[in-house]
C-alpha positions in Angstrom: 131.1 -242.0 -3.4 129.9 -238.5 -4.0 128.6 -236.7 -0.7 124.9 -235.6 0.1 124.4 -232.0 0.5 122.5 -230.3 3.2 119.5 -227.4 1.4 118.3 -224.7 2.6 115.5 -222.4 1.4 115.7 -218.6 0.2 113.5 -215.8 0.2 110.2 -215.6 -1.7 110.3 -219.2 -2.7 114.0 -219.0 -4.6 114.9 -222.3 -4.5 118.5 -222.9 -3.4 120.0 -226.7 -4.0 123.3 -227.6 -3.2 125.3 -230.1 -5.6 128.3 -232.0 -5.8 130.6 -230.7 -8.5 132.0 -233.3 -10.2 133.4 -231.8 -13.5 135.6 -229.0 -15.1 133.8 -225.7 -15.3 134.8 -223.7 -17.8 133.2 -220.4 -19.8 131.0 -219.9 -22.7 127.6 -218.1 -23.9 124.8 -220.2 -25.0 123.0 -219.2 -28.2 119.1 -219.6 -26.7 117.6 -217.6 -24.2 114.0 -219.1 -22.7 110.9 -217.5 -23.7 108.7 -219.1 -21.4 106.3 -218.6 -18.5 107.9 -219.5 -15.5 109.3 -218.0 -11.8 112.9 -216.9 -10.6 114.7 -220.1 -9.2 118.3 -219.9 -7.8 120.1 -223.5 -7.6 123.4 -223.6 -5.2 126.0 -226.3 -5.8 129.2 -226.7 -4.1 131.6 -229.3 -3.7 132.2 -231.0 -0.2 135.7 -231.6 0.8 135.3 -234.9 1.5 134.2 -235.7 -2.0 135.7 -238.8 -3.0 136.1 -237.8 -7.1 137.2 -234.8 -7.8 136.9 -232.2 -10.2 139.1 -230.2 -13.2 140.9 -227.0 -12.3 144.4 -228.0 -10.8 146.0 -231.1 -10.2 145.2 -232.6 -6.7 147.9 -233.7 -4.7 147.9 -236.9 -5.1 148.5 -236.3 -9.6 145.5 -239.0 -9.8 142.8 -237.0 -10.2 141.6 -233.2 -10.8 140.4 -230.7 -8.6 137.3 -228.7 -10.1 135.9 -225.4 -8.8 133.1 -223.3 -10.7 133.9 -220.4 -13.4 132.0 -217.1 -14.6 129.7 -217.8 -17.1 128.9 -221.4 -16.4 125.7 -222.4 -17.2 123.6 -226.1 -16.6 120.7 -227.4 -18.1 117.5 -228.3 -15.8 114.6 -230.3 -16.5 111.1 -231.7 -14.9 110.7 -235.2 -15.5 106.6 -235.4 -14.2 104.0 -237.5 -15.7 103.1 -234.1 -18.0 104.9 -233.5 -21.0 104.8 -230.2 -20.8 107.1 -230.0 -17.9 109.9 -231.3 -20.0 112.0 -228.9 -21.1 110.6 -226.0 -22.8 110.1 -225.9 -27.1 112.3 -223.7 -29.3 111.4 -224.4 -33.2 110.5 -227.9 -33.8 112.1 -229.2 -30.9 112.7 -229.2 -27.2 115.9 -227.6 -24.4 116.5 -227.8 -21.2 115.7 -224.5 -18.5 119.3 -222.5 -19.0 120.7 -221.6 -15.1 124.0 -219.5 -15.2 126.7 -219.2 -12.2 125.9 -215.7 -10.3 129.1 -213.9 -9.9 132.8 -214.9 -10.6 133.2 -218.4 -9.7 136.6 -219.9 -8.5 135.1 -221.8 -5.5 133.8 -225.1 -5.3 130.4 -223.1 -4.0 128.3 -221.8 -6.5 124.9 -220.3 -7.1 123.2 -220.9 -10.7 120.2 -218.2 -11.4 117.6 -218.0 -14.0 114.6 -215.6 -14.8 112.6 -218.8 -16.2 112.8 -221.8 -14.3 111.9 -225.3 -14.4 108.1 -226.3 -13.2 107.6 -227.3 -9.2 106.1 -230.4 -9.3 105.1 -233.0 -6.4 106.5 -236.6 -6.9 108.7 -235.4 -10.5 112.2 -236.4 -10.6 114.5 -232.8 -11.3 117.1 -234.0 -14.4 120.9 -231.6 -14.6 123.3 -231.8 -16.8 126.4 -229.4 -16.4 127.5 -228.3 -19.4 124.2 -227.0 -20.9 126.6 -226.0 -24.0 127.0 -230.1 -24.3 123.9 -230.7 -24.6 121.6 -230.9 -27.7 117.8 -230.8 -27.1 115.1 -233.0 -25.0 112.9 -235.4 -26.6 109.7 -235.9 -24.5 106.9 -238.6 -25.8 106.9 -242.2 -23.4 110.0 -241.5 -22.5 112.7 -238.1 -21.5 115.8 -237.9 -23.0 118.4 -235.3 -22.1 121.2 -236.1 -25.2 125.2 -234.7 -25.0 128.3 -234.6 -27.0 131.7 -235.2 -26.0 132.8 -234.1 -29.2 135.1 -236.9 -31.2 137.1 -234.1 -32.4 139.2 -232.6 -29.8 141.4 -230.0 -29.2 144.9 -229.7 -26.9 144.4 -227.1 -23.9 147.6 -226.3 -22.7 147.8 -228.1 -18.8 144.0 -229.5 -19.2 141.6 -229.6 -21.9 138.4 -227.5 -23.3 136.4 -227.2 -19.9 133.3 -228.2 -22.1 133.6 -231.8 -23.2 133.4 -232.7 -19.7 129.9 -233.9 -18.6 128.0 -234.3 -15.3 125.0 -234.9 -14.7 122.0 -234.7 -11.7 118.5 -236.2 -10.4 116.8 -236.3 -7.9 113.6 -236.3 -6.5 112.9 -232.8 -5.0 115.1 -230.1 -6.0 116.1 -229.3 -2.8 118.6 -232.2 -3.1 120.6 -232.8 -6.0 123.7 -234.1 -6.2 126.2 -233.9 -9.4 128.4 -237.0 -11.4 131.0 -237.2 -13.4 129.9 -239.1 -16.6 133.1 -238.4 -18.4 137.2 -239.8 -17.8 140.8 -238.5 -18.8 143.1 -239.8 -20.6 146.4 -238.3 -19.2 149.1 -238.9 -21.6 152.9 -237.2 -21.2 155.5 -237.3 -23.5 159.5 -236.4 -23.7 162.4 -235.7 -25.9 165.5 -236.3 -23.9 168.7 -235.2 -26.0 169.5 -232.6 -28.5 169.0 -234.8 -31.5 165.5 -234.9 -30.5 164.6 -232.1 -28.8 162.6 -229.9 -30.1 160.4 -232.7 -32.2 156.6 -231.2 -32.8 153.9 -232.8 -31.4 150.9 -232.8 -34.4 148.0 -235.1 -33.0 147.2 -238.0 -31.4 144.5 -240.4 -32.6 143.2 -242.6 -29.6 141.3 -246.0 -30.5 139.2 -248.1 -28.4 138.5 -251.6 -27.9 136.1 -252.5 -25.5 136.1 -256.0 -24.2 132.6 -256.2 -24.5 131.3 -253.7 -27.6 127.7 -254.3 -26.9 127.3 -252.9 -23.3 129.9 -250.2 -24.2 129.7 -249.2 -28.1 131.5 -245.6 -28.1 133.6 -243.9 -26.2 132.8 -240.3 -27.9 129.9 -238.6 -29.9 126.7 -238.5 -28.9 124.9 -240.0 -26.2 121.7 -239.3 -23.7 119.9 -240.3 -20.1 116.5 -241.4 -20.4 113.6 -242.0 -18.4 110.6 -243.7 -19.5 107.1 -242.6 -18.7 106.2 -244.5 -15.2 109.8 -245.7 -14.4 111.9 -244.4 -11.4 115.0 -245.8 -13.2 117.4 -242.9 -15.1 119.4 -244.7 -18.1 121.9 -244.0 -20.2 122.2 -244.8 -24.0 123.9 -244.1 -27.2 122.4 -241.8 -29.1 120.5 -243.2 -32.4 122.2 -241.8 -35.5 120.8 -242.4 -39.0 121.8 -245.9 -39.9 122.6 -247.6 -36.4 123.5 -246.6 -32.9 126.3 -244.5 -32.0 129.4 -246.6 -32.2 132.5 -243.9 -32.3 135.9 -245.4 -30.9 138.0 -243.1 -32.2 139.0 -239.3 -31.0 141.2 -237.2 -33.1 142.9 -235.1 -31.3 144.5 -231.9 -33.0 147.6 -230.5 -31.4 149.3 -227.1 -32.7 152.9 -228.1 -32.7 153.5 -228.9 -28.9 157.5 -228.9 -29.0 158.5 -231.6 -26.8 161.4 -231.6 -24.6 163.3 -232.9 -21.0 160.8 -231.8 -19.7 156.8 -233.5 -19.8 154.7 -232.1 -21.8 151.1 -233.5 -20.6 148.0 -233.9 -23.2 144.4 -234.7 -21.4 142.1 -236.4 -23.6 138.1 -237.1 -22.6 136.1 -240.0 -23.3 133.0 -241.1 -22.6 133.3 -244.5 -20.1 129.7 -244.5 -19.2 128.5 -248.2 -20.5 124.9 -248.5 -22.5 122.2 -248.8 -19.5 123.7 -249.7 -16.1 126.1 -246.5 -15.4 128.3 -247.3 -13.1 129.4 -250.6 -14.5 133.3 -251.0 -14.9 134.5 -252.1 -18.4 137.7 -253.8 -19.4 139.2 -251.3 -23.0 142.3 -251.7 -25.0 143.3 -247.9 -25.4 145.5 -247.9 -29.0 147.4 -244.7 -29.4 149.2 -243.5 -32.5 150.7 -239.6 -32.0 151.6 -237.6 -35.3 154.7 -235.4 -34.7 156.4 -233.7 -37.1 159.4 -235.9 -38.0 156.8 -238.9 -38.4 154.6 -241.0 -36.6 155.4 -242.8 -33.3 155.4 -246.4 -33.3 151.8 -247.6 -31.2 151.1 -247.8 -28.3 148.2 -250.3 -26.2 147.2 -250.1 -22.7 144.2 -251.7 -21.3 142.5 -250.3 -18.8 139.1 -250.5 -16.2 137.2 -247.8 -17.5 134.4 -245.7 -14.7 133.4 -242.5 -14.7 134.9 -239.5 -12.9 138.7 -241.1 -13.3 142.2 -239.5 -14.7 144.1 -242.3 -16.2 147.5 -241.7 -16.1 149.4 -243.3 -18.9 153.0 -244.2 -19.0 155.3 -241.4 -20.5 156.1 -241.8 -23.9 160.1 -241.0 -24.7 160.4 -239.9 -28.3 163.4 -240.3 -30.0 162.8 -239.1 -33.7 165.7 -237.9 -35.9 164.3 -234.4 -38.2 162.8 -235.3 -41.7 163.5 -232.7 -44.4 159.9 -231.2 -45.2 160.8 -227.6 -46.8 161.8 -228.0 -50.2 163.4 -225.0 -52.1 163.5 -224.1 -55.8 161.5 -227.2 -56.9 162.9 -229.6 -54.1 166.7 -228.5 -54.9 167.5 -227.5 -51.3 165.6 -229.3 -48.4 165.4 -228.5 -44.7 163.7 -229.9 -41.6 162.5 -226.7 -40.3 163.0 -222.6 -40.5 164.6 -222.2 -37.2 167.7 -220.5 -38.7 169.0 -219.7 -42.5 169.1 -222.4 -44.9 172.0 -222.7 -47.2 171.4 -221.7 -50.5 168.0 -220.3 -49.9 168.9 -216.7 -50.4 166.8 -215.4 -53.4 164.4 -218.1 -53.6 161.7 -218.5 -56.0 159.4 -221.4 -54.7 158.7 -223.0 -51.2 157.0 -226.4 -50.6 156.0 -228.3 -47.7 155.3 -231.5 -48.1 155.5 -235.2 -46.1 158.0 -238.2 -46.6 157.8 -241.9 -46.4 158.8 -241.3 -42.4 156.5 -238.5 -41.8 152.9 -239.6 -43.1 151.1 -235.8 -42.7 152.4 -232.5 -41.9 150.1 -230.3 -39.7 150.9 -226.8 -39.8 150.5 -224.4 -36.3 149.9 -220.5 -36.7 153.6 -220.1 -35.5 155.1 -222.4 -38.6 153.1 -220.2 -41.1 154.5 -216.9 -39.3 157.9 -218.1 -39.8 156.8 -219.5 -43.4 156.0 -216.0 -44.0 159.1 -214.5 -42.2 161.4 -216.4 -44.4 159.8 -215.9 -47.7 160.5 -211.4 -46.4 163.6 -212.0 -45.6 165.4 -214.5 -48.1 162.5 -214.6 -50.8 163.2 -213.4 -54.2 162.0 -209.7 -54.8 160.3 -211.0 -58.0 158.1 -213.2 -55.9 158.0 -216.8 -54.3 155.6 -219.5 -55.0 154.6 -221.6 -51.7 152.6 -224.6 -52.4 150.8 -225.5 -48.6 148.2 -228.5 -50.6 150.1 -231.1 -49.5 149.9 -229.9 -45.7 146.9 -229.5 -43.0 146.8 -226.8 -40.6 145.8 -226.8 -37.5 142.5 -225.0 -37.9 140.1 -225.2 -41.0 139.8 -221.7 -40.8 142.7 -219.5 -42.5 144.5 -216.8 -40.1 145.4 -213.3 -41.5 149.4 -214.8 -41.0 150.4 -213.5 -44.6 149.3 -210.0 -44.3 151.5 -207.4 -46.3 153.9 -210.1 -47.5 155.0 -208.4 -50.3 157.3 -211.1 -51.9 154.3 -213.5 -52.1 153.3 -214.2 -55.5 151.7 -217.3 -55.5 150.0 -219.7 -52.6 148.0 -223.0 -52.2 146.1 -223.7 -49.2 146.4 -226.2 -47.0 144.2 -229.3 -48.0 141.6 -228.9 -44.8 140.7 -224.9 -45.0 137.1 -225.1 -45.6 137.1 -221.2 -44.4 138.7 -218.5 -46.3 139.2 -215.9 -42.9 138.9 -216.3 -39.4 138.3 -212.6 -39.0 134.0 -212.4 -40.4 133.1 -210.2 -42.9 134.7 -206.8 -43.8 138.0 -206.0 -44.5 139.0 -207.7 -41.6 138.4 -210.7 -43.3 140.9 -210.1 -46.0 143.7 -213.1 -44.9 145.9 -211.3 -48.1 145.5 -207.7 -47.5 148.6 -206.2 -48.7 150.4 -208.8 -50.4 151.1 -206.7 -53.8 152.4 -209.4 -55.3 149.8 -211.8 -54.8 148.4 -213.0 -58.4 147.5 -216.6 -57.8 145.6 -218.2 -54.3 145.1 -221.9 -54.9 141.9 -223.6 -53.4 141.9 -227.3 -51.9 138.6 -228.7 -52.5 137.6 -228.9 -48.7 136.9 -225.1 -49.1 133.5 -224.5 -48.5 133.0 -220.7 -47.4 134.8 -217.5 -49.1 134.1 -214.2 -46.6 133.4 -210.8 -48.3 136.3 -208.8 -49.2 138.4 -211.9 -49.2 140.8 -210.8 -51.7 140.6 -207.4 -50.8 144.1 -205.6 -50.8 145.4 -208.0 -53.6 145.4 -205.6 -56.7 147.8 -208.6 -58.7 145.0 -211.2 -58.8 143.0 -211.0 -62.0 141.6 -214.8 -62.1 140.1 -217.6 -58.8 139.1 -221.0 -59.3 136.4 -222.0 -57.4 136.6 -225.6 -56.1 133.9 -228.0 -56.2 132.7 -227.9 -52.5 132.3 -224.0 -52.3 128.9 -222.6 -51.5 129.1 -219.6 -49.3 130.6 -216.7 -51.9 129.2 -213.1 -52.1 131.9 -210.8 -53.0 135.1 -210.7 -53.4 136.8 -207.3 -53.3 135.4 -203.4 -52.6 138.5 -202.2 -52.3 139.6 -199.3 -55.1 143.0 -201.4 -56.1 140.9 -203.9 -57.0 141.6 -205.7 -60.6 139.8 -209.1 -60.6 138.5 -210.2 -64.2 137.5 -213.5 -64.3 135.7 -216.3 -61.6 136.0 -219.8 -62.8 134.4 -223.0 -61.2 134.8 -226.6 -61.1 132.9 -228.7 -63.3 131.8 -231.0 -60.2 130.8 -227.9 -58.6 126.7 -228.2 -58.0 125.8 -224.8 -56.7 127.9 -222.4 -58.5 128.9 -222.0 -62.0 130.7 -219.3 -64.5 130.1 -218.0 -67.5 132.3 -215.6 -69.1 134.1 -215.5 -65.8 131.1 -214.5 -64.0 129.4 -215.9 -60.8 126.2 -217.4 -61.4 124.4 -219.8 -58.3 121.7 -222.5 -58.8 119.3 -224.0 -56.7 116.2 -226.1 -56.5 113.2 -224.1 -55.7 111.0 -225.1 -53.1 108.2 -224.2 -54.2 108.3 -225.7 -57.9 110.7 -228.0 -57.5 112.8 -226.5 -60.6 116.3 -225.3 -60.4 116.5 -221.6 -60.7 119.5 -219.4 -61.5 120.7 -216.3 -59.8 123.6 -213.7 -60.6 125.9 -214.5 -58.0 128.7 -212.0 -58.3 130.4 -210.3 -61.3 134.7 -209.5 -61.1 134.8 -205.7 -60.7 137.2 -205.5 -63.1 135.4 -208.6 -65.9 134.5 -207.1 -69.5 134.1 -210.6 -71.1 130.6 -210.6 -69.9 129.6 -207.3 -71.3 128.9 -205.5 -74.7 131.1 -202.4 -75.7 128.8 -199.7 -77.8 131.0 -196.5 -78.2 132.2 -195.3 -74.6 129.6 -197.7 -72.5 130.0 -201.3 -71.2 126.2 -203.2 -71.2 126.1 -206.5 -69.1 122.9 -208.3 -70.1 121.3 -210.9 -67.6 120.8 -214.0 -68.9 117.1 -214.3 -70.1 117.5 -217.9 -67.5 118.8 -216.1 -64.1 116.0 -215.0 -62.4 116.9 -213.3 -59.3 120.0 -211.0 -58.3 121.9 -211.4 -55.2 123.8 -209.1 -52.6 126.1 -206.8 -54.3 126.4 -208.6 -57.4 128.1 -205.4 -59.1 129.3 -204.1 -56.1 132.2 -201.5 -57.4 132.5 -203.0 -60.7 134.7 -200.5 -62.5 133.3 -200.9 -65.9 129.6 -201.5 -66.5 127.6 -198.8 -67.7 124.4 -200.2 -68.6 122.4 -203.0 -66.7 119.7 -204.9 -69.1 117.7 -208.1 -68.1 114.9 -210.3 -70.0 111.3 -210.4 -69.0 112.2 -213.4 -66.6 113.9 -211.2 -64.1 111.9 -211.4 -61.4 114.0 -210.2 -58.0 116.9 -208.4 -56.1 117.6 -210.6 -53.0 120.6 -209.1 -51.0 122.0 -205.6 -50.4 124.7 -203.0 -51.6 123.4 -204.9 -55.2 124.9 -202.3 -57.9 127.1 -199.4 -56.1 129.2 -199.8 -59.6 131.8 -196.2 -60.5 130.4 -196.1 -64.1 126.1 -197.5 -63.8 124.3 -194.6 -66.0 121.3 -196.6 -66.5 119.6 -199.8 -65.7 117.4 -201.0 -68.7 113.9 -202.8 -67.2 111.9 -202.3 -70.4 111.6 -206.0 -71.4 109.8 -206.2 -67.8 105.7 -206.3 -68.0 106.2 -206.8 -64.0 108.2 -204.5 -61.4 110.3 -207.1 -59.8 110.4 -207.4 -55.8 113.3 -206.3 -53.4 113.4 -208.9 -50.6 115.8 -206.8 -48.6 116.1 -203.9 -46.4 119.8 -202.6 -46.5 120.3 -200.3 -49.8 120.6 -201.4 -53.1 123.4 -198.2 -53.5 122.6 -197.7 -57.5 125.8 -196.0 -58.1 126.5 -192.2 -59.3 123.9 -189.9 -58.7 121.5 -188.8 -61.9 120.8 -192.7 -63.4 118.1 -193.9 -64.7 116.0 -196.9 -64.9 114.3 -197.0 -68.2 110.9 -199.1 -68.1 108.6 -200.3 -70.9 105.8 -197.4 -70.9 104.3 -194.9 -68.6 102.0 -197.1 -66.6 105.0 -199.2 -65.9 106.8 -196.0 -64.7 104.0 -195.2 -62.7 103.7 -199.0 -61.1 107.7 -198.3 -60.2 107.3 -194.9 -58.8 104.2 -196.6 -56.5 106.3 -199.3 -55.4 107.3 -198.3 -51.8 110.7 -199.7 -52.1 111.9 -198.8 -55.8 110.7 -195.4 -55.0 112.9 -195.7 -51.9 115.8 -196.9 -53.8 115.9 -194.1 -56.7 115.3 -191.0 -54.2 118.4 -192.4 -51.7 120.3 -192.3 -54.9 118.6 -189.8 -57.0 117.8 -191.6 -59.8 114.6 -191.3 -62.1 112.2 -193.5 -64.0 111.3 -193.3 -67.8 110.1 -194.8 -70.5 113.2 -196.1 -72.6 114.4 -193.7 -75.1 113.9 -194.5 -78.7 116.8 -196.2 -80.6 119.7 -193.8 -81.6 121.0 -193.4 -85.1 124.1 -195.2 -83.4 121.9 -198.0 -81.3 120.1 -198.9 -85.0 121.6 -202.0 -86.9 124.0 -201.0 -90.1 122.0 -202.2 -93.6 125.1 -204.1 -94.4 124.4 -206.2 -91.0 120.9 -206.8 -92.6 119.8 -210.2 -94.1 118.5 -209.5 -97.4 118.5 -210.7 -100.9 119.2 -209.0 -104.6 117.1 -206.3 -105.4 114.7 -207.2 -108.6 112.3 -205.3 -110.3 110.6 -207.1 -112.9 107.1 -208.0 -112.6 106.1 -211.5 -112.9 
């Protein structure tokens, strides 16, 4: 059992408690900070060394469980559980978080002291709720009853020797905070895994999907997801529970566990899972689960495996060592599937001068998942042995690692064409800016494929790709702003998927709807125009006019944003707003046309709207509607930052009025009836 810890009591009423540490400590910042009357408080937890479980850092001695010490940058989450309310937790929006302490100092010693500027309220007879790590954690619910909820995530990622430091849970009460002890509420699953002999060697561990069958489902319905301790208003009795999700309890037996490629050899390569083996109610009942394991590699999946275990808390369950013995499966597939190859480890026969690459599974190998170091030497091979008048790699029929695309194909200048993988729903992993350009420098480049699991498309993402002229928007992206700044730049035409429901094109522009709030009608917005697009505009001697629809009401963030054409900007009466930044900043914009506006429309934004060239105007419907521009605090703004002016719309040119043969009219007659 865990140990008690001796307290003591600092300066000016610092409280100091000392707890068992029974988890993994690990690092990470927490996105809320509390803004709440309170007093310093200073909690001290350390582990004593004749704790009987252990905790995550190294390997104890023994290989059966983990030995945890604490880390810079921890943090836990503390809470009042009092007969008021208002002790529990403190409220950020709509809802309710624990008190935030972080680790003073470095860490690295099972003795620790958590600080905080805003601590939980002192209160005689309250039980003190902890849960370590406050990162886990996901708000406090505080009516009849308190409920601290968690996540161990179903999803989970390989840690090379351990395992994200954050899925581990443990958690605290007691009755004064000058005594409070930490548990383990979370197990490993310690699996390890060989491939003895040079046939096999080398074999690519993908991910491992672990199923569980409790023996008795009702007292133990998930082993993952989300889950929470409770305490009901007048009990002394601390509970735990699955977490109610919309349509039933929390019932998740499955973890999918993402691996990037693990090679395996001679040699055991070890892959910690953690579950949740904390029963509904009673917590420190022992169930009876079938654990089913099924483990993607890249030369196909390895027959299943079962193993039933007792499951409690605070436990590293070492399981027996798998031996893989998979022969390699041909996955590349040259010039339309001509010439095949396992892998890219050395030259393939007839590969030199290439034209197209695809990577695809067999009837042995169900899915192919792609690390960062297989699309570097993707990318290697298609420099070195890759036609020089460009290679076409098709990735839709694989799944990478991440859902977020890496830079890996930068300045590949034999690239001509590429699909995605089928799970990116992110186009960059770098942000925004021209970091987040994942094809900068690929010259080549005149065709990037989308899966439909992409969602978001960064600014600038095809920044440095001068050969693209056309992108087809799948039907799940949303988050799109624009696409290149860059003066290489030659993109014409945006297209979108039918089933798409947010976006859609119109002479290969970028145009976004949305229900309104307010009226409950969908509105339109100009979403984005190609800065090289002259489909959507009107040619009248030397200028290019783009007209707003008279049924797109607002514009967004950099909508003509180095558009290399447009001359003229005209919208309709309905034109009511500008809603993002850096909105025009085209190379040609002479003059923006609001004289069909009765209204001067609103700028909901506070970075520039960079007009363009200096010396523009914006011609408006009469002098008072000059006059209600140059008193509008912002549009006056905008037109001195660029030096703009406003005037009443010139009258129609010799050359703007219509030709009499373009006229409707009938025979001339002159008699007189």
């Amino acid at each position: 059992m865990s140990g008690i810890l001796k307290i003591r009591q600092a300066m000016k009423k610092k409280y100091l408690i000392a707890a068992a540490l029974l988890v993994v400590c690990g690092c990470q910042k927490s996105n809320e900070s509390p803004v709440v009357t309170g007093k310093a408080d200073k909690i001290q937890a350390y582990v004593e060394d004749n704790a009987d479980t252990k905790t995550i850092a190294t390997p104890s001695k023994d290989g059966k469980s983990l030995d945890f010490v604490w880390a810079k940058g921890d943090k836990i989450g503390v809470v009042t559980a009092s007969p008021d309310v208002n002790d529990w937790g403190y409220k950020v929006g709509n809802s309710y978080t624990s008190f935030e302490y972080t680790l003073d100092g470095e860490g690295e010693s099972k003795v620790g002291t958590f600080s905080t500027e805003n601590g939980t309220p002192d209160v005689d007879g309250a039980k003190y709720l902890a849960i370590y790590p406050r990162e886990a954690t996901s708000g406090v619910t505080r009516e009849k009853a308190i409920n601290i909820c968690y996540t161990i995530p179903i999803d989970q990622v390989y840690v090379e020797n351990g395992f994200n430091t954050k899925y581990a849970v443990m958690y605290a009460e007691s009755d004064s905070k000058e005594n409070m002890t930490f548990k383990h509420y979370s197990s490993v699953l310690k699996l390890k895994m060989t491939a003895t002999g040079k046939d096999y060697e080398g074999t690519k561990v993908t991910g491992i999907k672990v199923t569980a069958t409790p023996e008795k489902p009702d007292e133990m319905p998930s082993i993952c997801g989300r889950s929470y301790f409770n305490k009901s208003e007048g009990s002394t009795t601390i509970n735990h529970w699955n977490a109610y999700m919309e349509g039933g309890y929390n019932q998740n037996k499955v973890i999918n566990y993402s691996v990037p490629g693990v090679a395996l050899s001679s040699k055991e390569v070890e892959f910690n899972i953690v579950f949740n083996p904390v029963p509904t109610g009673k917590n420190d009942k022992v169930n009876n689960v079938i654990f089913t394991f099924e483990i993607q590699t890249d030369r196909g999946t390895i027959t299943k495996k079962t193993k039933t275990l007792k499951v409690h808390r605070g436990v590293v369950y070492n399981m027996p060592a798998f031996e893989v013995k998979l022969a390699p499966q041909n996955v590349y597939f040259f010039n339309d599937e001509a010439i095949s190859a396992p892998n890219l480890s050395s030259p393939v026969e007839g590969t030199e001068n290439f034209t197209s690459l695809t990577i695809k599974p067999n009837e042995v190998i169900g899915k192919i998942t792609l690390a960062e170091t297989d699309l570097v030497a993707i990318s290697d091979y298609i420099e070195k042995y890759g036609s020089e008048a460009g290679v076409k790699l098709d990735l839709s029929k694989a799944s990478y690692t991440s859902n977020v695309w890496p830079n890996t194909f930068r300045n590949n200048n034999k690239l001509q064409s590429i699909s995605l993988p089928l799970n990116i729903t992110k186009g960059s992993a770098e942000g925004n800016g021209d970091g987040a350009a994942p094809f900068k420098g690929c010259t080549k480049l005149s065709e990037i494929i989308l899966d439909e699991a992409m969602f978001s498309l960064p600014d600038m993402f095809l920044n440095g790709v001068p050969s693209i002229k056309t992108i087809n928007l799948t039907k799940n992206v949303q988050d799109i702003y624009w696409l290149q700044n860059d003066s290489d730049a030659n993109l014409e035409n945006i297209t979108v998927d039918e089933n798409n429901t947010n976006l859609y094109a119109d002479k290969g522009v970028l145009y976004r709807r949305y229900n309104d709030k307010k009226t409950n009608k969908i509105v339109k917005s100009l979403q984005y125009i190609p800065v090289a697009n002259t489909t959507a505009l009107t040619k009248d001697g030397e200028d290019y006019i783009y007209t707003l629809p008279s049924d797109v009401l607002y514009i967004c963030q950099a909508a003509f944003h180095c558009n290399k054409n447009i001359t003229k900007i005209v919208v309709t009466n309905s034109f009511e707003s500008i809603v993002g930044g850096y909105v025009f900043g085209t190379k040609k914009l002479k003059v923006i046309d609001f004289s069909a506006l009765n209204h001067v429309p609103t700028i909901n934004v506070n970075a520039t709207l960079s007009l363009g060239p200096k010396g523009g105007e914006i011609w408006c419907a009469s002098d008072d509607m000059v006059s209600k521009f140059k008193s509008d605090e912002k549009w006056a703004k905008v037109a001195d930052e660029a030096r703009w002016t406003f005037k009443v719309k010139p009258a129609a040119t010799k050359s703007q009025a219509p030709a009499i043969s373009n006229l409707n009219s009938s025979k001339p007659d002159f008699s007189w009836k």
